[in-house]
N, CA, C and O atoms as a CHARMM CRD file, in Angstrom:
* protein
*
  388
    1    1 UNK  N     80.30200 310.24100 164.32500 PROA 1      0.00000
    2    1 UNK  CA    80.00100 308.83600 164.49900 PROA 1      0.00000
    3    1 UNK  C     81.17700 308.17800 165.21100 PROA 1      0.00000
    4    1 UNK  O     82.36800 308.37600 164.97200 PROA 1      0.00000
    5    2 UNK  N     80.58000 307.25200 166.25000 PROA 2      0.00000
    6    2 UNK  CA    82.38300 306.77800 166.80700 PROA 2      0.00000
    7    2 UNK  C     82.60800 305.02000 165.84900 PROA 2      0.00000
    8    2 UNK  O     82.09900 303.97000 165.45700 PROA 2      0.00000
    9    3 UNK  N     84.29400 306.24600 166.00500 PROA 3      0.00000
   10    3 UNK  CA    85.19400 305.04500 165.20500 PROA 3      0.00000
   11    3 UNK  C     84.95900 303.80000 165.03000 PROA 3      0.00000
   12    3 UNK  O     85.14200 303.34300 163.90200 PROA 3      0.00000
   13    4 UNK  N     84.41900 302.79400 166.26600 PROA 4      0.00000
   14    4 UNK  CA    84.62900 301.35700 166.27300 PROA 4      0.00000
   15    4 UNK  C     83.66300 301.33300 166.71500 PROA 4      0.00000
   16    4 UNK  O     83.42000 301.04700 167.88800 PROA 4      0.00000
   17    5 UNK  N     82.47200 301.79100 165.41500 PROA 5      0.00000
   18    5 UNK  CA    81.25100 301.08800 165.31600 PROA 5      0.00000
   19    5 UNK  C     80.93300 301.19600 164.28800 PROA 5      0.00000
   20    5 UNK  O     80.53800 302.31400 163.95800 PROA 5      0.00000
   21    6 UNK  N     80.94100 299.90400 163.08200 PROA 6      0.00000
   22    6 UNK  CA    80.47300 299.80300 162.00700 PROA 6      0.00000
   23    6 UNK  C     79.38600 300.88000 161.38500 PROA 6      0.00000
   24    6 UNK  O     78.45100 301.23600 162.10300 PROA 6      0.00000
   25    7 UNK  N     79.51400 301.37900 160.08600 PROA 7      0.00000
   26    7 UNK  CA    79.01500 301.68600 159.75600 PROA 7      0.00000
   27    7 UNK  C     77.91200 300.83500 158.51200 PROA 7      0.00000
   28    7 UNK  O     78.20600 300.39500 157.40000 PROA 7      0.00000
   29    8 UNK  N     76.74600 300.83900 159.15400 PROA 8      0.00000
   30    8 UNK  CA    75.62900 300.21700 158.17000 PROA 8      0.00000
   31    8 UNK  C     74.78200 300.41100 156.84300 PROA 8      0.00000
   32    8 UNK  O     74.25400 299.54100 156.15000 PROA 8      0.00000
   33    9 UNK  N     74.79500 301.93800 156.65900 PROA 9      0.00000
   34    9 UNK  CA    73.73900 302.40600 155.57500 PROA 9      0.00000
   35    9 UNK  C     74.89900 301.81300 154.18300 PROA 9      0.00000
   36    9 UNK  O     76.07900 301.46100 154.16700 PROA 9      0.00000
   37   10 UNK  N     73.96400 301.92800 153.27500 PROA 10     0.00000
   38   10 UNK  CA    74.38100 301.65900 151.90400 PROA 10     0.00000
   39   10 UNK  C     73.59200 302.90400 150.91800 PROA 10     0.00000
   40   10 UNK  O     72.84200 302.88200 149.94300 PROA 10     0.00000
   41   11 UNK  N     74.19600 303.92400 151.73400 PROA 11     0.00000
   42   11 UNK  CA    73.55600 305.86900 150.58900 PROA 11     0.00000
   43   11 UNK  C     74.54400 305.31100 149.95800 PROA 11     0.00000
   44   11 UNK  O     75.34500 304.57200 150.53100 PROA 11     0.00000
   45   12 UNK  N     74.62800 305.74300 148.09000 PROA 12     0.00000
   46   12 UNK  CA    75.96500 305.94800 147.08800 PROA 12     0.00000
   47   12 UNK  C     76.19700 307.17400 147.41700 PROA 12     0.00000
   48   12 UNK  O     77.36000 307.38300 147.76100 PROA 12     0.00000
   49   13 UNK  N     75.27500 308.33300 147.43600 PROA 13     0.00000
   50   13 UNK  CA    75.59700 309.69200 147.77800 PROA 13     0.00000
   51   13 UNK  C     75.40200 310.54500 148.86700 PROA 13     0.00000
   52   13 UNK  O     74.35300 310.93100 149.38400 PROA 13     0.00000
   53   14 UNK  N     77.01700 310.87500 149.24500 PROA 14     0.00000
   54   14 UNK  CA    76.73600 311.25800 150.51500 PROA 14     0.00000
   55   14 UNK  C     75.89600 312.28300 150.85300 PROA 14     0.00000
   56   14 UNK  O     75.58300 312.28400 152.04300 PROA 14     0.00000
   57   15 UNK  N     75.29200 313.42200 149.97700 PROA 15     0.00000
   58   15 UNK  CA    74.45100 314.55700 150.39800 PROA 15     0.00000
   59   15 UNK  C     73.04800 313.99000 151.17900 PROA 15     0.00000
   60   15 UNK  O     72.26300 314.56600 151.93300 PROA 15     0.00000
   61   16 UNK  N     73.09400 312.46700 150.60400 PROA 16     0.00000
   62   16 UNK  CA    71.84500 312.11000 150.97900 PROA 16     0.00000
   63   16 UNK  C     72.05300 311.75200 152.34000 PROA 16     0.00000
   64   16 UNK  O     71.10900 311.02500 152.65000 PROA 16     0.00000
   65   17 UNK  N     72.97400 311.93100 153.49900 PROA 17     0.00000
   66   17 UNK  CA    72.92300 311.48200 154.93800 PROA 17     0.00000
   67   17 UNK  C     72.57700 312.84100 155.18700 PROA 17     0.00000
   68   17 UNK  O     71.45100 312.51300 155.56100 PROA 17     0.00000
   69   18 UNK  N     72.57000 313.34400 155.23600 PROA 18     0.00000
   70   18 UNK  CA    72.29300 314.90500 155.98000 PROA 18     0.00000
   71   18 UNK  C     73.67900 315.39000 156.95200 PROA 18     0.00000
   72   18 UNK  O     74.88900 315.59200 156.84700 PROA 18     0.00000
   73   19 UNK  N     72.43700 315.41700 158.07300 PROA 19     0.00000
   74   19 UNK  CA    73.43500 315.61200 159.06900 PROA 19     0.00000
   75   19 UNK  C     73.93300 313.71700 159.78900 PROA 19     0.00000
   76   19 UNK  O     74.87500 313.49500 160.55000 PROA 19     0.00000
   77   20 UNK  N     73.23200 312.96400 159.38400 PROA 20     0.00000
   78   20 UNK  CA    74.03300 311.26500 159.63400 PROA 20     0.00000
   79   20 UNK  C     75.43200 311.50300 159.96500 PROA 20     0.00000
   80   20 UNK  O     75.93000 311.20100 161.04900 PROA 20     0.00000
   81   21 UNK  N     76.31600 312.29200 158.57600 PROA 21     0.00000
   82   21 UNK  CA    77.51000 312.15500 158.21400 PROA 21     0.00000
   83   21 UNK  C     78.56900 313.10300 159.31000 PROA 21     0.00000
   84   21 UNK  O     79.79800 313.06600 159.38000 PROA 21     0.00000
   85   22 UNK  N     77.71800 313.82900 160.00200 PROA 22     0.00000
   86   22 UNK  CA    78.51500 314.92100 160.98200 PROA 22     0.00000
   87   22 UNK  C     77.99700 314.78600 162.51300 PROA 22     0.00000
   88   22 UNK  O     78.74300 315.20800 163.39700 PROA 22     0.00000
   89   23 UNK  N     76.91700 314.29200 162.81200 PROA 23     0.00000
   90   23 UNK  CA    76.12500 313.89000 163.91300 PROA 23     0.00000
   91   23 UNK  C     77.20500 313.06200 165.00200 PROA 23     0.00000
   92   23 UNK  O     77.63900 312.05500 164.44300 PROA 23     0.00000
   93   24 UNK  N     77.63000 313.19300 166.10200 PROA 24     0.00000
   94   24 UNK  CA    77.84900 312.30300 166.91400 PROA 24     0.00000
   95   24 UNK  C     77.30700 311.44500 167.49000 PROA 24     0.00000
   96   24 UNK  O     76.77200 311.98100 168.46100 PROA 24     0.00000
   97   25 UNK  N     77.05200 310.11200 167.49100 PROA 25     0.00000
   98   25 UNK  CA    75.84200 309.12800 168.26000 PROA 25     0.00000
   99   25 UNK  C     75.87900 309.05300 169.38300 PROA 25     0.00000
  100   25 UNK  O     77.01500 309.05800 169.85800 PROA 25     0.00000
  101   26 UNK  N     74.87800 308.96400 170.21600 PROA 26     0.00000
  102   26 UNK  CA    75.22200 308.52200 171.48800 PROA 26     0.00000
  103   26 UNK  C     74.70900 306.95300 171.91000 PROA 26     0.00000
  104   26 UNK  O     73.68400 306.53800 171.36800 PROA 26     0.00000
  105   27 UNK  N     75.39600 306.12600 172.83500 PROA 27     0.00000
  106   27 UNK  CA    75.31000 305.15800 173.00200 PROA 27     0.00000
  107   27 UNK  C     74.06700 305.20800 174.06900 PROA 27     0.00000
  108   27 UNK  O     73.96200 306.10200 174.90900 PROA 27     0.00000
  109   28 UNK  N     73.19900 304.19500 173.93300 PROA 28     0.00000
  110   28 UNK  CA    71.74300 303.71800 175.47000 PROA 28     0.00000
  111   28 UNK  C     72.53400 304.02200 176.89600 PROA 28     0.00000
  112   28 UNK  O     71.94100 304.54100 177.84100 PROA 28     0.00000
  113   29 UNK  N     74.05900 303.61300 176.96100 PROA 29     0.00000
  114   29 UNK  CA    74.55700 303.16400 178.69200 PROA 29     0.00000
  115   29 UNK  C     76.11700 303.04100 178.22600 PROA 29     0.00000
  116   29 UNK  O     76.36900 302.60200 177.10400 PROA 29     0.00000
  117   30 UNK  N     77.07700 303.40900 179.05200 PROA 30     0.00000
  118   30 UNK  CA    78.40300 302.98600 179.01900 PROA 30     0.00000
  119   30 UNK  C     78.64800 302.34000 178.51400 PROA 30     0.00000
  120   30 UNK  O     79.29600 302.70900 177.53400 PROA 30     0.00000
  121   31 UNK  N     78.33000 300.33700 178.68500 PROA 31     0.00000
  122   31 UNK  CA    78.79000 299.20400 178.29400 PROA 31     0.00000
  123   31 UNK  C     77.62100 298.67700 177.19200 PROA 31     0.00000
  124   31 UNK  O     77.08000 297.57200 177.24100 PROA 31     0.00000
  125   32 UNK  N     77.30500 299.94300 175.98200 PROA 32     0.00000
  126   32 UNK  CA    76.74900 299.07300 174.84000 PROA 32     0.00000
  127   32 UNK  C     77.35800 298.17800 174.22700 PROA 32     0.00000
  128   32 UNK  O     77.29100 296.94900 174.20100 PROA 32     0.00000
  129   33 UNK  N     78.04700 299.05200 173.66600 PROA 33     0.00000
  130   33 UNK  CA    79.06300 298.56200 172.49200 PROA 33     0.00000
  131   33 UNK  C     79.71400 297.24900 172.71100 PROA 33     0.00000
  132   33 UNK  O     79.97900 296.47000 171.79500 PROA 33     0.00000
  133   34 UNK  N     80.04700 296.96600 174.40700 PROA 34     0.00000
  134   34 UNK  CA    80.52900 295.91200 174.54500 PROA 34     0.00000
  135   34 UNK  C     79.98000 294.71800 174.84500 PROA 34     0.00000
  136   34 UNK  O     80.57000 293.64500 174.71800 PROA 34     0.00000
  137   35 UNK  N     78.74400 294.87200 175.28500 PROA 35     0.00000
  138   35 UNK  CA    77.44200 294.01400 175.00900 PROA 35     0.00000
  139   35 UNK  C     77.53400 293.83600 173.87800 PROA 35     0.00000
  140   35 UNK  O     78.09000 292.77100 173.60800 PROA 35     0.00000
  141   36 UNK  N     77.16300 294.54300 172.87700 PROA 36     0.00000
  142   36 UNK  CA    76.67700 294.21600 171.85800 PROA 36     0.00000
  143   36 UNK  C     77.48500 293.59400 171.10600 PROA 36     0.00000
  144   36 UNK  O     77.07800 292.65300 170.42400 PROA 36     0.00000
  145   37 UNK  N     79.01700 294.06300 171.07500 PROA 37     0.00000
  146   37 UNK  CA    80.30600 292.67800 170.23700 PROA 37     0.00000
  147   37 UNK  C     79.83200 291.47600 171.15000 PROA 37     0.00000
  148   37 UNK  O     79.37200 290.45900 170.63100 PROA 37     0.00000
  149   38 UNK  N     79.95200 291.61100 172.50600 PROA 38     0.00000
  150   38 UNK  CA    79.97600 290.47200 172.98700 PROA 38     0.00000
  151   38 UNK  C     78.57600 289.28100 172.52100 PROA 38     0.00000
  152   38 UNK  O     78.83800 288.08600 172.66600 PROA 38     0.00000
  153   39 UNK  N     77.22700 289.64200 172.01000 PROA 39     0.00000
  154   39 UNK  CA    76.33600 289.16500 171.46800 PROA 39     0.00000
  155   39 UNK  C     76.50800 288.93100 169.88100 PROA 39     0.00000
  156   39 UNK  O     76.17300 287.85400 169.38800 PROA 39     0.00000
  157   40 UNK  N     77.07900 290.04700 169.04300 PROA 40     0.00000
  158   40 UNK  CA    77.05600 289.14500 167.93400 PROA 40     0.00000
  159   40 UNK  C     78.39200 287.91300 168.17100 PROA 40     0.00000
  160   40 UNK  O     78.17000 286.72100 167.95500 PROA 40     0.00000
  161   41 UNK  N     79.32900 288.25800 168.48900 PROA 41     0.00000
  162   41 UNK  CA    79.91000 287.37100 169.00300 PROA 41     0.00000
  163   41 UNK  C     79.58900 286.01100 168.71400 PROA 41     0.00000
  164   41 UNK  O     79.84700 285.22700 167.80100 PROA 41     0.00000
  165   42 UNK  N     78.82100 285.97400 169.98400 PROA 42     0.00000
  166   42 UNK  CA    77.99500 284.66200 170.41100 PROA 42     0.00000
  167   42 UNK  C     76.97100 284.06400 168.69100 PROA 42     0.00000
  168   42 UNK  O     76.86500 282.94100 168.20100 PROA 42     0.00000
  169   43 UNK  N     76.43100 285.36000 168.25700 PROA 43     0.00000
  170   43 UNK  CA    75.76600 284.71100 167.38000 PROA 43     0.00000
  171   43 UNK  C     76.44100 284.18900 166.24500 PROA 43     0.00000
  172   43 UNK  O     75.92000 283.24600 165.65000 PROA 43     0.00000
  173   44 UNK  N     77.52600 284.66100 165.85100 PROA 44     0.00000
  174   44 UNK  CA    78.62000 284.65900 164.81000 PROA 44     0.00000
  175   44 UNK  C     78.93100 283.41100 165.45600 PROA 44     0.00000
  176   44 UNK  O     78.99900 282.60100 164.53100 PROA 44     0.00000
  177   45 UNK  N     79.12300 282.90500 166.37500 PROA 45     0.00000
  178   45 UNK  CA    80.16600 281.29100 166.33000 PROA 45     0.00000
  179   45 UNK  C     78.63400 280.47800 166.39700 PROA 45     0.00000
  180   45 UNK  O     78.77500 279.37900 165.86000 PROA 45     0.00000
  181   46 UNK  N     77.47900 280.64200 166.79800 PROA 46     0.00000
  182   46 UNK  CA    76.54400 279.35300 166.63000 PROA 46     0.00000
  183   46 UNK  C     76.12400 279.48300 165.39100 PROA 46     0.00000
  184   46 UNK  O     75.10600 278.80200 165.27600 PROA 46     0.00000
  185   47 UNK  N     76.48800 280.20600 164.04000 PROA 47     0.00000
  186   47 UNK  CA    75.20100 280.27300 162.90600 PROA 47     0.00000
  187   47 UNK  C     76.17600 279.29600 162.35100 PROA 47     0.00000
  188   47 UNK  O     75.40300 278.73400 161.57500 PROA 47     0.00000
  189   48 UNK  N     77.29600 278.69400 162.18500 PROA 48     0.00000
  190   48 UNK  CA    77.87500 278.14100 161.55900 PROA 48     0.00000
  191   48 UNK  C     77.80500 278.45800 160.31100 PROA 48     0.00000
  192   48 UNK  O     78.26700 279.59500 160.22100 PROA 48     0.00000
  193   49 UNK  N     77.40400 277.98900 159.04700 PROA 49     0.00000
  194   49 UNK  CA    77.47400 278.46700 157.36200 PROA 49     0.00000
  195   49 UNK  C     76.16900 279.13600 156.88900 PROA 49     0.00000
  196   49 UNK  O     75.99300 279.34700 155.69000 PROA 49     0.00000
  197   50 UNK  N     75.10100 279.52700 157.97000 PROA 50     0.00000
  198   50 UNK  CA    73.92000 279.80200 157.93900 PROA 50     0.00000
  199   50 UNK  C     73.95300 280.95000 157.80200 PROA 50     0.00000
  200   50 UNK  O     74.77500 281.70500 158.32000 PROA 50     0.00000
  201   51 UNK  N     72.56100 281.41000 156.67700 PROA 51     0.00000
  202   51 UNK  CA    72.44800 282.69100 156.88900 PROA 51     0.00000
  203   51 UNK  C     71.86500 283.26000 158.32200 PROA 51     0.00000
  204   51 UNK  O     71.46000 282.47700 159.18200 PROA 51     0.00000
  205   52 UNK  N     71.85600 284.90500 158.53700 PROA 52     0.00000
  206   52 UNK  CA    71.16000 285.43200 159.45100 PROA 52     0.00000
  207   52 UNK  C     70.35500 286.46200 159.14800 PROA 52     0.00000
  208   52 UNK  O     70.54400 287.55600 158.61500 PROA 52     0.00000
  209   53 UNK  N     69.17400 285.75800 159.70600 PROA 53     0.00000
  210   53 UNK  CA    68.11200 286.54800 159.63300 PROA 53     0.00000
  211   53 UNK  C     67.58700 287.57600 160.82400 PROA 53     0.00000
  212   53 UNK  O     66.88700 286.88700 161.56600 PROA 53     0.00000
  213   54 UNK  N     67.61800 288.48800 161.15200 PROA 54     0.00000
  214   54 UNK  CA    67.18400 289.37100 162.43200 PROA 54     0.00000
  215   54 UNK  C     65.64400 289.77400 162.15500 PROA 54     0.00000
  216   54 UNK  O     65.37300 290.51500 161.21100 PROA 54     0.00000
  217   55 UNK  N     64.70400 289.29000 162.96000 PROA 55     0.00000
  218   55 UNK  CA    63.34700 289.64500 162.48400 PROA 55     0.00000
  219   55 UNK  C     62.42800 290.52300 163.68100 PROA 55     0.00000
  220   55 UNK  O     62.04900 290.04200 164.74800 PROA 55     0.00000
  221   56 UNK  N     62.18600 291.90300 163.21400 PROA 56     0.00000
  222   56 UNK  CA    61.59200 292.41400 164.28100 PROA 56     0.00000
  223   56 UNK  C     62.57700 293.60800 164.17100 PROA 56     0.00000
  224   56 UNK  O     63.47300 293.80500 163.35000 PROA 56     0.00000
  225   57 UNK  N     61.98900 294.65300 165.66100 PROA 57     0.00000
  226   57 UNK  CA    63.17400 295.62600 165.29300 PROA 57     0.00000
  227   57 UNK  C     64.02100 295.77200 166.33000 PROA 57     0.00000
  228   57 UNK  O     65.02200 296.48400 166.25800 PROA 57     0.00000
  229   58 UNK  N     63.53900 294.82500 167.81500 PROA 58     0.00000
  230   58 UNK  CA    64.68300 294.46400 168.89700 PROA 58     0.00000
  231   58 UNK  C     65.89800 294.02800 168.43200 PROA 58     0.00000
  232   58 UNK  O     66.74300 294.73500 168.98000 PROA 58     0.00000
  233   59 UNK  N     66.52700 293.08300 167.57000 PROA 59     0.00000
  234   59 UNK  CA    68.14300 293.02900 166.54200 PROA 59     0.00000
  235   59 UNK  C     68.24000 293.88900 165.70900 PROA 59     0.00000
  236   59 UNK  O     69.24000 293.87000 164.99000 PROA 59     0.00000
  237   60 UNK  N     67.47500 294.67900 165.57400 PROA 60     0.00000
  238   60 UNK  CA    68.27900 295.86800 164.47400 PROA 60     0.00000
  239   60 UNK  C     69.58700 296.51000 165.22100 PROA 60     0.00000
  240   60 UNK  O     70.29700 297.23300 164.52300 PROA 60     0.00000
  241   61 UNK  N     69.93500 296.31500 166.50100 PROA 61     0.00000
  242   61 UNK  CA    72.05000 296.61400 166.70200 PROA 61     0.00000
  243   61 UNK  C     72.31400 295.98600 166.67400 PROA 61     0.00000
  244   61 UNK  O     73.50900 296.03700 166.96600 PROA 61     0.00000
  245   62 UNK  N     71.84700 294.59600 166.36300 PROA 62     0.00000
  246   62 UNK  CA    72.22000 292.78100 165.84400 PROA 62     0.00000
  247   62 UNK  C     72.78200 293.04200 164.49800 PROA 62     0.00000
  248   62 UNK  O     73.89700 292.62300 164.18900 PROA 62     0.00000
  249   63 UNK  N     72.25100 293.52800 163.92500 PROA 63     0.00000
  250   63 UNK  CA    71.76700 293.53800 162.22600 PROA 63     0.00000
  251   63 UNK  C     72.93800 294.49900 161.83700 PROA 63     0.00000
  252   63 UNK  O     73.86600 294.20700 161.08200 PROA 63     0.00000
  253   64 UNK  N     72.72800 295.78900 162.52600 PROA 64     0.00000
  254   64 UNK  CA    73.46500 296.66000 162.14000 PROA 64     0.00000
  255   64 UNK  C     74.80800 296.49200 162.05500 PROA 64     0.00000
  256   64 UNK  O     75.54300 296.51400 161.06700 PROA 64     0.00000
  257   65 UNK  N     75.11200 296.27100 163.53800 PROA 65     0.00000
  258   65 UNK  CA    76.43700 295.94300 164.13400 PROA 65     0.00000
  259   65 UNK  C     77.80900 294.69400 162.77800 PROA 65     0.00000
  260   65 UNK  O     78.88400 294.88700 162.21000 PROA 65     0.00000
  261   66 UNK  N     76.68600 293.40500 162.91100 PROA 66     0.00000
  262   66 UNK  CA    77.19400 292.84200 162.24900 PROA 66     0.00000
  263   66 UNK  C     77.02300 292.62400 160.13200 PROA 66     0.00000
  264   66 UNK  O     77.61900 291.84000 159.39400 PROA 66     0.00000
  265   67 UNK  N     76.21300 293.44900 159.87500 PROA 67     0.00000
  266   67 UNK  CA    76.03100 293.80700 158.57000 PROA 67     0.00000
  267   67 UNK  C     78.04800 294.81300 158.69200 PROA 67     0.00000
  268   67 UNK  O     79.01200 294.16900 158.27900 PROA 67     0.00000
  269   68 UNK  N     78.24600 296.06700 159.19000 PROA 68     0.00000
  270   68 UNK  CA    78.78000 296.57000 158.94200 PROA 68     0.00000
  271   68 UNK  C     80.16900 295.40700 159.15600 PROA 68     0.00000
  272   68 UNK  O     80.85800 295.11500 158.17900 PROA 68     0.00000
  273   69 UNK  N     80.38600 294.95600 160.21600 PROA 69     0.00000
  274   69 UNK  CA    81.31600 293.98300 160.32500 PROA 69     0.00000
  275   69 UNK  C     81.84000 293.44000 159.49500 PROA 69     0.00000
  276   69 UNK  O     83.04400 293.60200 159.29700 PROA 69     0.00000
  277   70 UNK  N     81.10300 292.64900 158.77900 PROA 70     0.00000
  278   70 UNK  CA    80.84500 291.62500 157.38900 PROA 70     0.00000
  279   70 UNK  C     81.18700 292.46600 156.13100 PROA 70     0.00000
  280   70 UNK  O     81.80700 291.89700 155.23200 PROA 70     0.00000
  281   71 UNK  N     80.90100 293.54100 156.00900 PROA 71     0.00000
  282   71 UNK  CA    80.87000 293.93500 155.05000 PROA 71     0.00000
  283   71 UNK  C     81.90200 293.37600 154.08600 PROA 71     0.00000
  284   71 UNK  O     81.76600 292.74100 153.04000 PROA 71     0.00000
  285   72 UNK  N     83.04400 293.82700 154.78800 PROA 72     0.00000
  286   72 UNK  CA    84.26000 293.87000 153.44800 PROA 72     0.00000
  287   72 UNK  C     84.80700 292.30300 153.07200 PROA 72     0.00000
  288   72 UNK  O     85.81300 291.94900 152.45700 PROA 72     0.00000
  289   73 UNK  N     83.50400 291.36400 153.82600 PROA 73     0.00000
  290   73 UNK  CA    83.69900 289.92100 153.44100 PROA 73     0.00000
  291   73 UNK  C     83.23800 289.26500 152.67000 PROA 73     0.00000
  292   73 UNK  O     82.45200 289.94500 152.01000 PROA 73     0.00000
  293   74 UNK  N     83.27700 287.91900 152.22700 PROA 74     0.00000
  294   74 UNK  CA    82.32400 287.34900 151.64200 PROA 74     0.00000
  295   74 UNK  C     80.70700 286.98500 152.38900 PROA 74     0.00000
  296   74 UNK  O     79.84100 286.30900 151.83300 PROA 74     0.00000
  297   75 UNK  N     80.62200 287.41800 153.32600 PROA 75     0.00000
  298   75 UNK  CA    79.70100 287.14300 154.21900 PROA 75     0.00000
  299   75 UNK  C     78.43000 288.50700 153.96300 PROA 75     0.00000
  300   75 UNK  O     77.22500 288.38700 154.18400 PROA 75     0.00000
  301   76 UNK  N     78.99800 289.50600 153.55000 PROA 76     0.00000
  302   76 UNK  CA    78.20200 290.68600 153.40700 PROA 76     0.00000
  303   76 UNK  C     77.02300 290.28400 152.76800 PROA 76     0.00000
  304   76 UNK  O     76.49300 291.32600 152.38100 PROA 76     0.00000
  305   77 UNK  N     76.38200 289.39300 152.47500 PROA 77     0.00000
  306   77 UNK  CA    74.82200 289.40200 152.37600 PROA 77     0.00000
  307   77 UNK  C     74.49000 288.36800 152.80700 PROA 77     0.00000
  308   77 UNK  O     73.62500 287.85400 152.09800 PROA 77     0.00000
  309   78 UNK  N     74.88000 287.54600 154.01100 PROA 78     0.00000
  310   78 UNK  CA    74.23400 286.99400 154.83800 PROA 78     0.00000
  311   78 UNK  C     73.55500 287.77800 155.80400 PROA 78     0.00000
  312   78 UNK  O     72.93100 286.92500 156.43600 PROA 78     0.00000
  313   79 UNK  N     73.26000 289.02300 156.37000 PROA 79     0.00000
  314   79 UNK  CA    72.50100 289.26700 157.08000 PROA 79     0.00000
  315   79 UNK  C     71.52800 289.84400 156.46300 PROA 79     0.00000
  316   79 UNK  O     71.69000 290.71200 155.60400 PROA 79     0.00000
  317   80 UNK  N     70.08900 289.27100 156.97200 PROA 80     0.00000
  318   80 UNK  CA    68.76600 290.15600 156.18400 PROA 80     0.00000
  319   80 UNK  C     68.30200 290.47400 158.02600 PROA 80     0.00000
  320   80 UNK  O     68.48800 289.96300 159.13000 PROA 80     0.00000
  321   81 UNK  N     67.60200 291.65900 157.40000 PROA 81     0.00000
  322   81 UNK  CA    66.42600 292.33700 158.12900 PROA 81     0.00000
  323   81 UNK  C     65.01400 292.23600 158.00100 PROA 81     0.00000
  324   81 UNK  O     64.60800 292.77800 156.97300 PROA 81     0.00000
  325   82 UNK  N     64.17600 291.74500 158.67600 PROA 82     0.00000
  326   82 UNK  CA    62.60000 291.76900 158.27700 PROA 82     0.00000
  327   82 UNK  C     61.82400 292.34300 159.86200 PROA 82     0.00000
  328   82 UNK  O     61.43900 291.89400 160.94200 PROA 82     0.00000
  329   83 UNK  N     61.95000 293.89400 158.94500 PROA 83     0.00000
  330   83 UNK  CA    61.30800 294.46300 159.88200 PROA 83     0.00000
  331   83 UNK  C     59.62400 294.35800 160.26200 PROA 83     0.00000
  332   83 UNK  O     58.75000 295.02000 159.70300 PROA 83     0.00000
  333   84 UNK  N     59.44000 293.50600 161.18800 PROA 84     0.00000
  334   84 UNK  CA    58.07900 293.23100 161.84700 PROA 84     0.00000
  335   84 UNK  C     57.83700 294.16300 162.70600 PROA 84     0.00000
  336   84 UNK  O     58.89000 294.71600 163.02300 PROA 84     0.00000
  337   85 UNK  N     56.65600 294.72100 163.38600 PROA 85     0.00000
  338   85 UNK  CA    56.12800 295.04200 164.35000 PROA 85     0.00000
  339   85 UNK  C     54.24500 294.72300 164.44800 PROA 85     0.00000
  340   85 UNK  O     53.29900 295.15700 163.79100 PROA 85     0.00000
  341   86 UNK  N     54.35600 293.75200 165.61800 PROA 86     0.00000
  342   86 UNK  CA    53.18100 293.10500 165.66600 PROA 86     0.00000
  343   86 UNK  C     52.20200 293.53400 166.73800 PROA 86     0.00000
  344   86 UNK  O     51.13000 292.97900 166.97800 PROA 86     0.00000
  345   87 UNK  N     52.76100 294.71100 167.42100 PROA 87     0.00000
  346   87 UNK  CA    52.31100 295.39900 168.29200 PROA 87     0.00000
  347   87 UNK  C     50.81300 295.32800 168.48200 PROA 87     0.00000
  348   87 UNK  O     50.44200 294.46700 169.28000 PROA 87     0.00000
  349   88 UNK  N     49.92800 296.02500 167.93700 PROA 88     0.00000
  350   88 UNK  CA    48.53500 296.14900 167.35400 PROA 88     0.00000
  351   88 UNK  C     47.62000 294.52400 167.25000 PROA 88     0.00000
  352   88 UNK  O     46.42500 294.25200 167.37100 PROA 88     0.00000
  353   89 UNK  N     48.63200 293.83300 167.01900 PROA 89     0.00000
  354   89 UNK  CA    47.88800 292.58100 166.55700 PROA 89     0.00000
  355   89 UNK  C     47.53700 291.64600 167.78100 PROA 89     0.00000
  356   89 UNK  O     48.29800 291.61900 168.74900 PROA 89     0.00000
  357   90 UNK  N     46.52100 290.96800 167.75000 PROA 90     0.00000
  358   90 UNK  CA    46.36000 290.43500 169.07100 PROA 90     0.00000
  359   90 UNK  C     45.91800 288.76600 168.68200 PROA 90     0.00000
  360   90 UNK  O     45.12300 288.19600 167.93500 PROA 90     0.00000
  361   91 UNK  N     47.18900 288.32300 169.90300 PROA 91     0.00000
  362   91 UNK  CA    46.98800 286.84900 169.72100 PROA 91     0.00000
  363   91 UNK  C     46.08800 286.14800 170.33100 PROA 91     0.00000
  364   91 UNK  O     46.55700 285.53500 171.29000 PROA 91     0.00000
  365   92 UNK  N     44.93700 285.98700 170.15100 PROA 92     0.00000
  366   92 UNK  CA    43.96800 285.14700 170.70900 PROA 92     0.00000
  367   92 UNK  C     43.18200 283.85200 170.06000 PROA 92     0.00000
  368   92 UNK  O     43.63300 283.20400 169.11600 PROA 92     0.00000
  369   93 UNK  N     42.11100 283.62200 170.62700 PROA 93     0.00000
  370   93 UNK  CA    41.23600 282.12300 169.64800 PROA 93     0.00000
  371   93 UNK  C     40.44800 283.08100 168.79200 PROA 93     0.00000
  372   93 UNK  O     39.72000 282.50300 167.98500 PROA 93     0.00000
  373   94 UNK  N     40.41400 284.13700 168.76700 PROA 94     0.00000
  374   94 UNK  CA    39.36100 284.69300 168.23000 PROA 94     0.00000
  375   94 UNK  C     39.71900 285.72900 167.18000 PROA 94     0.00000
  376   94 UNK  O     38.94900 286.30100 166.40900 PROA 94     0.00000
  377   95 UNK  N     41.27500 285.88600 167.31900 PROA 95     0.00000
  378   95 UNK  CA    42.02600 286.09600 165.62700 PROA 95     0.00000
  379   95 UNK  C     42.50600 285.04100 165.30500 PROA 95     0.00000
  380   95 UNK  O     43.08100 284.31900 166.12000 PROA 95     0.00000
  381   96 UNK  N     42.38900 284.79600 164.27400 PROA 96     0.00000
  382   96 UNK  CA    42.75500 283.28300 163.30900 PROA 96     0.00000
  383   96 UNK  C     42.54300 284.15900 161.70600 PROA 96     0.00000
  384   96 UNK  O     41.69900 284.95100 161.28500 PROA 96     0.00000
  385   97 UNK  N     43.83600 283.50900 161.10900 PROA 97     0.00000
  386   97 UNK  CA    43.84500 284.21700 159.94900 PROA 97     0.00000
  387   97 UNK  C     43.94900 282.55600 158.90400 PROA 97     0.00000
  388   97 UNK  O     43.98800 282.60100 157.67400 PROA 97     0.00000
């Protein structure tokens, strides 16, 4: 796993990562990682005392990134996850729930 990227899961026991714990990740493109500080970033100075919510699974390296960040703060359970996928569902006049 590389160094200076938070780590997110909350296993108590490590047998339960498998191979997680020995796996090297690979990044999407060169300049993730630095995108991606550079975005929570941004989101970290507009939430002001607010929680954060990431909804969907496009911020889950939102979520991740800055869950692990936070951690060792008082901030560590301001970030929730609500994993949506609405794919299937279709917005029209003629679904109405």
């Amino acid at each position: 796993m590389l160094s200076h990227v938070p780590f997110r899961w909350n296993i108590t026991r490590r047998e339960q990562l498998g191979r997680l714990a020995t796996d090297e990740g690979e990044l999407p493109y060169p300049t993730f990682t630095d995108e991606l500080l550079e975005c929570c970033a941004r989101i970290f100075s507009f939430c002001g005392d607010a929680d954060l919510y990431f909804i969907g699974r496009s911020p889950e390296s939102l979520f991740g990134y800055l869950s692990g960040l936070l951690a060792p703060t008082s901030w560590a359970n301001r970030c929730v996850l609500l994993n949506l996928s609405l794919r299937n569902y279709m917005f029209d006049s003629h679904h109405r729930s």
